[in-house]
DSSP file (Angstrom, degrees, kcal/mol; ACC not computed):
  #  RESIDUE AA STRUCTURE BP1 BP2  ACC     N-H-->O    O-->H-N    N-H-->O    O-->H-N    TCO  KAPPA ALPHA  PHI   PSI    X-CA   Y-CA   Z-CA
    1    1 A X    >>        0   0    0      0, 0.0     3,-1.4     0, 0.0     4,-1.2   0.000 360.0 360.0 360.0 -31.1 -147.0    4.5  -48.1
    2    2 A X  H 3>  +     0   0    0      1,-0.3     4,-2.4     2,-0.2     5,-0.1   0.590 360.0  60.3 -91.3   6.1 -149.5    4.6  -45.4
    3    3 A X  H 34 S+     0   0    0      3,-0.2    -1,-0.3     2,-0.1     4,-0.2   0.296 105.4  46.7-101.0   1.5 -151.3    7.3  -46.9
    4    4 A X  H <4 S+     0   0    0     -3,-1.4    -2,-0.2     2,-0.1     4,-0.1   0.537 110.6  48.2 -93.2 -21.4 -152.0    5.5  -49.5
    5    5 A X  H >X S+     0   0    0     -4,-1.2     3,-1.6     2,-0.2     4,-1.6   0.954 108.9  61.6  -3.2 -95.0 -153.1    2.2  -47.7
    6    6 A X  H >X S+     0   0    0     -4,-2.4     3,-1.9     1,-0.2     4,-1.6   0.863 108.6  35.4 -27.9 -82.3 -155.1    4.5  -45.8
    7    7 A X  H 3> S+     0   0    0      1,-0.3     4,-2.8    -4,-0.2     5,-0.4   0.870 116.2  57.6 -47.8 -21.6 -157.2    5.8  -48.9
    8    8 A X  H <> S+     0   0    0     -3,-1.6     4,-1.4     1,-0.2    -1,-0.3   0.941 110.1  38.8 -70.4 -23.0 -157.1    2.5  -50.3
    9    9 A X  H <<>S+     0   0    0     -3,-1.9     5,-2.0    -4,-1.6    -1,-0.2   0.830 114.1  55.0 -83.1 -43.5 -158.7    0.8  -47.3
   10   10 A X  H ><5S+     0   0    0     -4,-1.6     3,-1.2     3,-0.3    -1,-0.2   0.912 111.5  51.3 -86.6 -59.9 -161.2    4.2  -46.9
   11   11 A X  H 3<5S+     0   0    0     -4,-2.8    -2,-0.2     1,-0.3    -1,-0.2   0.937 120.0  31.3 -37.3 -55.4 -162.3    3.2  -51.2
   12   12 A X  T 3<5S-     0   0    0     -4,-1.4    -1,-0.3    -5,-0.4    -2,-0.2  -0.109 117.1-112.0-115.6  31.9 -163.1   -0.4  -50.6
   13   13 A X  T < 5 +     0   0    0     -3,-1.2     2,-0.6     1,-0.2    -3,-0.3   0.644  47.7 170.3  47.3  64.1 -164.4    0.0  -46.9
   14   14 A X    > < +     0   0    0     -5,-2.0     3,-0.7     1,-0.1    -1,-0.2  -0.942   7.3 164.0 -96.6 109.2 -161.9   -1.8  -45.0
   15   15 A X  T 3   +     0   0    0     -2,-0.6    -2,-0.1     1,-0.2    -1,-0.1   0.586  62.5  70.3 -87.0 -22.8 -162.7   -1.1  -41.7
   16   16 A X  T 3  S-     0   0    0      2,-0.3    -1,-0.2    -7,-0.1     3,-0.1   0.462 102.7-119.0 -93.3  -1.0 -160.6   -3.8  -39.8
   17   17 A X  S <  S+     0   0    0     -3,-0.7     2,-0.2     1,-0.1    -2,-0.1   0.831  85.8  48.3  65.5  37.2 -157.1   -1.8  -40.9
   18   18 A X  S    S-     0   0    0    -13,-0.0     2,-0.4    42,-0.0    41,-0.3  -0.773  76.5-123.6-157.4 176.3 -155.6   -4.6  -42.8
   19   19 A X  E     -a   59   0A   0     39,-2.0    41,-5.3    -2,-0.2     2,-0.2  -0.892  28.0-117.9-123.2 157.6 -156.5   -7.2  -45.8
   20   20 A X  E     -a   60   0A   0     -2,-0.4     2,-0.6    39,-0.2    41,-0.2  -0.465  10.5-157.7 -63.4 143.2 -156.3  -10.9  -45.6
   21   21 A X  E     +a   61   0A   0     39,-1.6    41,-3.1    -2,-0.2     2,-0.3  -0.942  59.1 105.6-131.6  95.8 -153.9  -12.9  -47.9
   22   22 A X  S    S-     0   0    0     -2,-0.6    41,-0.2     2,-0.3     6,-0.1  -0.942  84.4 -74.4-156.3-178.4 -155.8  -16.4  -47.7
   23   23 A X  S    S+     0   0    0     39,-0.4     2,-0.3    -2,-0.3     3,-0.1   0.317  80.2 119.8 -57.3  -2.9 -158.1  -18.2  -50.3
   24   24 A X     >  -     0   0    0      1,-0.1     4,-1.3     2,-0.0    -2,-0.3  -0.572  63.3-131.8 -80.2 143.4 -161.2  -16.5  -50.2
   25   25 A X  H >> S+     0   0    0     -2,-0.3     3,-1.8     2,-0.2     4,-1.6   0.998 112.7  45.0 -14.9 -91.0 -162.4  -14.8  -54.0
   26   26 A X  H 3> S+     0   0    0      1,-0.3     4,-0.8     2,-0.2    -1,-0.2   0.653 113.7  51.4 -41.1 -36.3 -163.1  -11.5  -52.4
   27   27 A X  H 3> S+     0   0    0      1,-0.2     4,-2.8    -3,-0.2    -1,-0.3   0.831 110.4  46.6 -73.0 -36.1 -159.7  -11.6  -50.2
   28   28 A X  H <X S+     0   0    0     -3,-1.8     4,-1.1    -4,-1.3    -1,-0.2   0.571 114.5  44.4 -85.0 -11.6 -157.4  -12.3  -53.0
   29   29 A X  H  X S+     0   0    0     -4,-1.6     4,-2.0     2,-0.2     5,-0.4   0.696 113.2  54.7 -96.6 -44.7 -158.9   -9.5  -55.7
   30   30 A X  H  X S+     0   0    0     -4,-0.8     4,-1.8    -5,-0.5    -2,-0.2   0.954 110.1  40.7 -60.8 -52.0 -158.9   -7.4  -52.8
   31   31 A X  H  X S+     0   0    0     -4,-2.8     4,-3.6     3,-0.1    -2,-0.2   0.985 117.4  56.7 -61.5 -50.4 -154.6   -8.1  -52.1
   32   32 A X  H  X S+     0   0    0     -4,-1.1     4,-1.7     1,-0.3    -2,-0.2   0.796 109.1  38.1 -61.8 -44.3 -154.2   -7.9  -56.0
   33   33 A X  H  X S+     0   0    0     -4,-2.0     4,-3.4     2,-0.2    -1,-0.3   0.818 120.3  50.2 -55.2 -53.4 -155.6   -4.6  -56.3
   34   34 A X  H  < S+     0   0    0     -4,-1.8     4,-0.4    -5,-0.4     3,-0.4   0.975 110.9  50.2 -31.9 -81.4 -153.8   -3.6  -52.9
   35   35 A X  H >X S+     0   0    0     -4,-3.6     3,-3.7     1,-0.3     4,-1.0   0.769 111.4  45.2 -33.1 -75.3 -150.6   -4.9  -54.1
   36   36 A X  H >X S+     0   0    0     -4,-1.7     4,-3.5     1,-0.3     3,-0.5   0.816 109.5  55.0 -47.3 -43.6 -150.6   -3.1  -57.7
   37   37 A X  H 3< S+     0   0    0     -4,-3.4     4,-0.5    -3,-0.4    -1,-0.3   0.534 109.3  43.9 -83.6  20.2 -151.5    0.1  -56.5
   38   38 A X  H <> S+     0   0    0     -3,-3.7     4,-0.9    -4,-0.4     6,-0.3   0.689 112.6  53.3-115.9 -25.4 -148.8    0.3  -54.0
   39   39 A X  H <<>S+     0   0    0     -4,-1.0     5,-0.5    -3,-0.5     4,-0.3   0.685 109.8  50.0 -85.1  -7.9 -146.2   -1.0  -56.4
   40   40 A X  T ><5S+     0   0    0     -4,-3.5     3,-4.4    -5,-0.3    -3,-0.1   0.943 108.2  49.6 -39.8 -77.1 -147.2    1.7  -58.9
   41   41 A X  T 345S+     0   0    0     -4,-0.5    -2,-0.2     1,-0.3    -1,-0.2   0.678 124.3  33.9 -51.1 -12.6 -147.0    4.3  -56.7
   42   42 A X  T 3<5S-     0   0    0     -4,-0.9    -1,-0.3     2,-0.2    -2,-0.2   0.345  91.0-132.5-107.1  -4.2 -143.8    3.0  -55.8
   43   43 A X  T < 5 +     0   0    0     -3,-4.4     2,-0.2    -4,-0.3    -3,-0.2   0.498  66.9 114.5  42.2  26.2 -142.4    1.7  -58.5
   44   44 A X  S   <S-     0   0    0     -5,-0.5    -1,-0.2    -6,-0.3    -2,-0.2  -0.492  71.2 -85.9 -99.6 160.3 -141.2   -1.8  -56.7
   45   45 A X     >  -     0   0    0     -2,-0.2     4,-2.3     1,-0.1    -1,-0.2  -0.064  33.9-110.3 -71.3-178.0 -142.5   -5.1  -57.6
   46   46 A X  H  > S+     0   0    0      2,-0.2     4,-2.4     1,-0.2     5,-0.2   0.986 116.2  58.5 -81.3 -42.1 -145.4   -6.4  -56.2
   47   47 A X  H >> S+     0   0    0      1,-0.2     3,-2.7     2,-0.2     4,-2.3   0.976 105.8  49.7 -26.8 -73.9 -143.6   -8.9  -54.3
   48   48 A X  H 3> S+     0   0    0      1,-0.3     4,-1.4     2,-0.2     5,-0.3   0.808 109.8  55.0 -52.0 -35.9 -141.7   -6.2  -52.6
   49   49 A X  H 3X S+     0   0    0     -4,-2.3     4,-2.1     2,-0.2    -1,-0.3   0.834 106.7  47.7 -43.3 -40.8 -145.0   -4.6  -52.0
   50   50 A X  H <X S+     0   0    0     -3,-2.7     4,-2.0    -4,-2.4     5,-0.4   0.878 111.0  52.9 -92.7 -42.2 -146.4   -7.5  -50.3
   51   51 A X  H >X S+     0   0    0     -4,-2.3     4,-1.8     2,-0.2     3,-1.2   0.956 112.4  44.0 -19.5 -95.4 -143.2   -7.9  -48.2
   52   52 A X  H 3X S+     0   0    0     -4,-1.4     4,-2.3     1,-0.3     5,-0.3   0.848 109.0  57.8 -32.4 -62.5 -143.4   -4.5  -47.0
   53   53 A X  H >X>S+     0   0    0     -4,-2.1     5,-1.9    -5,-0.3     4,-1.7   0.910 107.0  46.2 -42.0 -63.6 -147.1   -4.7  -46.4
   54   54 A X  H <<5S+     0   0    0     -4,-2.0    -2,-0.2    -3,-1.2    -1,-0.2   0.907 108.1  53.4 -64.5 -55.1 -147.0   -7.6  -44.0
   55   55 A X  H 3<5S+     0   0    0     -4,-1.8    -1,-0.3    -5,-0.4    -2,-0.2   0.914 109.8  53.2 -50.3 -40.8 -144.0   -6.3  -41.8
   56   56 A X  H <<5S-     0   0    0     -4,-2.3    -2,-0.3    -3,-0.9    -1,-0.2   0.796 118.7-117.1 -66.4 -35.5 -146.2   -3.2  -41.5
   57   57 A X  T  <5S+     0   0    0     -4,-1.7    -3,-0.2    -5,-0.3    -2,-0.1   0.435  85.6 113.5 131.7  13.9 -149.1   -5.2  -40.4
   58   58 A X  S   <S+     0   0    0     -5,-1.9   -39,-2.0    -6,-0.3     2,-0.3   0.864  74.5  51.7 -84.8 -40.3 -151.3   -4.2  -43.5
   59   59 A X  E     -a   19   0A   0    -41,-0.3     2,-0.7    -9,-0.2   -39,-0.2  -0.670  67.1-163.5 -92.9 100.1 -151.2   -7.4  -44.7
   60   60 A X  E     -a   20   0A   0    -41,-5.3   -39,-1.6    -2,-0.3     2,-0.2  -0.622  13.9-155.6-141.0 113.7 -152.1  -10.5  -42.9
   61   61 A X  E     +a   21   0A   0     -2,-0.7   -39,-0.1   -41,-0.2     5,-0.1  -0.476  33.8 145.8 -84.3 138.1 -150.7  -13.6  -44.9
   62   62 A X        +     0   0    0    -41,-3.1   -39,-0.4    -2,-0.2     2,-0.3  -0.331  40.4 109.0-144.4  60.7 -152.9  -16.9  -43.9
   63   63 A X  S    S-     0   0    0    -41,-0.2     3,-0.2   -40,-0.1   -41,-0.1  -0.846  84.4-111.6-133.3 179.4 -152.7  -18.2  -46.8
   64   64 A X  S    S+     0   0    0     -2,-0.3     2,-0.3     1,-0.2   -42,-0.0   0.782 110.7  59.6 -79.5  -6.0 -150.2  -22.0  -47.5
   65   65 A X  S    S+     0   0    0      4,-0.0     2,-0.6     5,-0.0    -1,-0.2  -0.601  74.3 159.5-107.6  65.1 -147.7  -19.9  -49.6
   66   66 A X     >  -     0   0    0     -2,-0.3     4,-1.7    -3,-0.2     5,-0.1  -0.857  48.0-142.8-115.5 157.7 -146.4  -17.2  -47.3
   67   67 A X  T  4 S+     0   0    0     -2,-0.6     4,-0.2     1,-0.2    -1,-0.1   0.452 103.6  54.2 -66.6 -16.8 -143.3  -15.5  -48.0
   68   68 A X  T  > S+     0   0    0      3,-0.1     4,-1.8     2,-0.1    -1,-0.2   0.819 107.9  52.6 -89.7 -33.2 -142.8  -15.7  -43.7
   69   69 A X  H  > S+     0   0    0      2,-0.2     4,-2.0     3,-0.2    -2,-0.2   0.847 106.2  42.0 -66.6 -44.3 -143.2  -19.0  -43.8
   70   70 A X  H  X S+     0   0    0     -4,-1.7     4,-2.2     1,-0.2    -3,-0.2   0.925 115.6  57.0 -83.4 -26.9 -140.6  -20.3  -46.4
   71   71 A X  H  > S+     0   0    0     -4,-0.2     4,-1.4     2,-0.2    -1,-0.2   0.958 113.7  37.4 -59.4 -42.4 -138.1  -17.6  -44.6
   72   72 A X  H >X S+     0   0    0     -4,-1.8     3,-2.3     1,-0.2     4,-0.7   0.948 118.6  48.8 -79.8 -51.2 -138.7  -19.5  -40.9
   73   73 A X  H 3< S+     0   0    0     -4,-2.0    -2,-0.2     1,-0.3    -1,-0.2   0.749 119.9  44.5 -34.7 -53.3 -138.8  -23.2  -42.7
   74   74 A X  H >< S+     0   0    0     -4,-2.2     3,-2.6    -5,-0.2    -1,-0.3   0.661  91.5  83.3 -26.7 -40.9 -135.4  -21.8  -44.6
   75   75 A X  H << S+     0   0    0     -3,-2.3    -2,-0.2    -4,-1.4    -1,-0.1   0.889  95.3  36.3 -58.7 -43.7 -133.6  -20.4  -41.9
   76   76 A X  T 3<        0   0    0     -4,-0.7    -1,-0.4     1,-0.2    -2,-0.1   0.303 360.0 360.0 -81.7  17.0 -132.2  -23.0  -40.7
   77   77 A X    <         0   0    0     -3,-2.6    -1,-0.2    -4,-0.0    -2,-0.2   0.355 360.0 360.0 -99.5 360.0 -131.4  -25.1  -43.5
């Protein structure tokens, strides 16, 4: 997986080793693109991409709908 990251990041000049998941235009075309081409190559859903991605650090959700968030707001419930 990270060798495919890697080239994606190295294509679209992301220099900073991960993308943003927040509200900006540019950030969200930029996840969407991420996303598909890592659940292609993988044949998972994108969800499960975007999981995976953020636990690896690839990812860095700041956006009001993250998938870390409604798991710690959940746990305890």
């Amino acid at each position: 997986m990270l060798r495919i990251v890697k080239k994606f990041f190295l294509n679209n000049r992301i220099n900073k080793g991960y993308v943003y998941a927040d509200h900006q235009p540019v950030n969200q075309q930029l996840l969407r693109e991420l996303l598909i081409t890592v659940s292609e190559a993988f044949d998972v859903s994108m969800a499960t991409a975007r999981i995976r991605l953020i636990k690896l650090g690839l990812v860095k959700d700041n956006s009001d709908f993250s998938i870390q968030k409604i798991l710690r707001e959940n746990r305890f419930r």
